[in-house]
C-alpha positions, 0 to 999 in steps of 0.5 A, spaced: 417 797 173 412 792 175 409 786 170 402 787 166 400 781 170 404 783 177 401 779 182 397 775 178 396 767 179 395 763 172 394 756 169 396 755 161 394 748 159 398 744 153 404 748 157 409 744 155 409 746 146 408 751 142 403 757 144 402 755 151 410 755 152 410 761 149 405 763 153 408 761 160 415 764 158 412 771 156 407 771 163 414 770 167 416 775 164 411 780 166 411 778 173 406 773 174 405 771 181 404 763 181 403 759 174 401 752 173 405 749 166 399 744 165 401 738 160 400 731 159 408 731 156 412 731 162 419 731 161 418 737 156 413 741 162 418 739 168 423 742 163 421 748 162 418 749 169 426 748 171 427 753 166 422 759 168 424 757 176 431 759 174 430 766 172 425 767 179 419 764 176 414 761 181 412 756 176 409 749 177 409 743 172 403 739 173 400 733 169 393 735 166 389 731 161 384 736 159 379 731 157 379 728 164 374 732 170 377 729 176 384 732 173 381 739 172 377 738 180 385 736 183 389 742 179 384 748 181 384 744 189 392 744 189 392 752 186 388 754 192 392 750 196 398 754 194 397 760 193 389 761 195 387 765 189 386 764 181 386 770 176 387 767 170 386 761 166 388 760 159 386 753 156 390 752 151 391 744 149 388 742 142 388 736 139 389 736 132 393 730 128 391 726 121 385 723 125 381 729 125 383 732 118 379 728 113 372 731 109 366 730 112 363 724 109 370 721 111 370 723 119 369 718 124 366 717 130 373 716 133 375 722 131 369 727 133 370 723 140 377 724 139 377 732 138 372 732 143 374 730 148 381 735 148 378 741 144 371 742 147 371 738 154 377 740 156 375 748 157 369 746 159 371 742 165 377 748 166 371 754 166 367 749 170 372 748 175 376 754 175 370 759 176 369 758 183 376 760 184 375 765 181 369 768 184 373 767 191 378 772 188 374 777 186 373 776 179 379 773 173 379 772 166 379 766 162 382 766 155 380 760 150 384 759 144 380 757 138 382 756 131 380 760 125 377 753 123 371 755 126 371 761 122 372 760 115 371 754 111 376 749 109 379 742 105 382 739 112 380 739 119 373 738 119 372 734 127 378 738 129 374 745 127 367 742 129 370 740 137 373 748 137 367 751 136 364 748 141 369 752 145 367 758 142 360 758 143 362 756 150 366 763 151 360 766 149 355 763 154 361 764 159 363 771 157 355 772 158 353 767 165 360 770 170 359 778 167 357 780 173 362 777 177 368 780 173 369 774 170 372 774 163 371 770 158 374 771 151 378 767 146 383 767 141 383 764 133 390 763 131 391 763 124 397 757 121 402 757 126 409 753 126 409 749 132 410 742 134 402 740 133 403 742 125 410 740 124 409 735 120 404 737 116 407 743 114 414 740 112 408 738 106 410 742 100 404 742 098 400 743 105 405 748 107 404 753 100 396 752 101 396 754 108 401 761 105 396 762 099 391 762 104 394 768 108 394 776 106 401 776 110 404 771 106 408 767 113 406 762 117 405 765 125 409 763 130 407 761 137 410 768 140 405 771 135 399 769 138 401 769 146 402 776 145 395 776 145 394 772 151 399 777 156 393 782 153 387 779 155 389 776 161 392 783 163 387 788 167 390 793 161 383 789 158 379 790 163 372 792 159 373 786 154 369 780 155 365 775 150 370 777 145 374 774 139 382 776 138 383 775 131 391 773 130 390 770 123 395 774 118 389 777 115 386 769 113 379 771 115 379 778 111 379 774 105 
């Protein structure tokens, strides 16, 4: 039986860890024709691409600073090159970390730089630059990974949610602006998920059980969690779905 995105070429950002790896694993697995593993950690993303090639994926590690437009203008030119088509573009890489964690008065301007830079400008840059691209082959989908700080309010991660909901009042703009072309643009918020981004974080006692406390479900997610999602949205199985928001929180934002 043929994969859910058979045939389909795909680049994942921040494809080295956590979500995007998981994301890149299970496109793999569902066939896709040509992936680009972007990320900045390149042993980890060279790694992995060696991995998925040995199981006959057709995968690329590419280094890609998200934040950084000339990167994004060199990585859609070298997709095109090899494989003359973009489908799906999944902008994935995040910043968190201590920087942007604290309160609003004690949020710096480095921080909101910081967050920026990553969380905002990164997809924006990569819809800016894969879209062409993606008119060429007839129509795409992009899938913007947001956070649930952008929907529910919290103690920690004021310039991290800040730069998120950029993104996602970016996707609606997108989703609104590409319609025509068959474009997609939808995003994903994931809830509290044990990855490399959150591991120190969550080894808090105290963190990790305010995070529990804040989810219905009772655990934390892990990356596979959320990619599931992705696979859906970057398949034709969602087709007539655009501009929306793919909430995987474990129930956080029902509260």
């Amino acid at each position: 039986m043929a994969g859910r995105l058979e045939g389909k070429v795909a680049v994942v950002t921040g494809g080295a860890s956590g979500i995007g790896e998981a994301t890149c694993r299970l496109f793999v697995r569902e066939g896709v024709r040509g992936l680009v593993l972007a990320d900045i950690s390149e042993a980890a993303g060279m790694a992995i691409q060696a991995e998925l090639r040995q199981v006959g994926g057709d995968v690329v590690f590419r280094r890609l600073d998200v934040g950084r437009e000339a990167q994004w203008i060199e990585t859609m030119q070298a997709v095109e090159t090899r494989w003359g088509r973009l489908d799906v573009l999944v902008n994935n890489a995040g910043r968190g970390g201590v920087l942007i964690r604290p309160p609003v008065e004690h949020t710096t301007e480095e921080a909101m730089d910081v967050s920026f830079a990553v969380n905002a400008k990164g997809p924006l840059f990569g819809m800016k630059h894969a879209i062409p691209l993606m008119r060429k082959s007839g129509g795409g989908s992009i899938v913007n990974v947001v956070s649930i700080y952008t929907m529910i309010g919290d103690v920690l991660a004021t310039a991290y949610a800040a730069g998120k909901g950029a993104t996602r009042a970016l996707t609606k703009m997108a989703a609104v602006q590409y319609a025509k072309e068959k474009i997609r643009v939808n995003s994903v918020f994931p809830g509290f998920v044990e990855t490399g981004m959150t591991k120190d974080l969550h080894a808090q006692p105290e963190a990790r059980r305010h995070r529990l406390d804040l989810t219905p479900l009772g655990i934390l997610a892990v990356p596979e969690d959320i990619a599931y999602g992705i696979v859906y949205l970057a398949s034709d199985e969602s087709r007539y779905v655009t501009g929306s928001e793919l909430v995987i929180d474990g129930g956080i934002s029902s509260r």
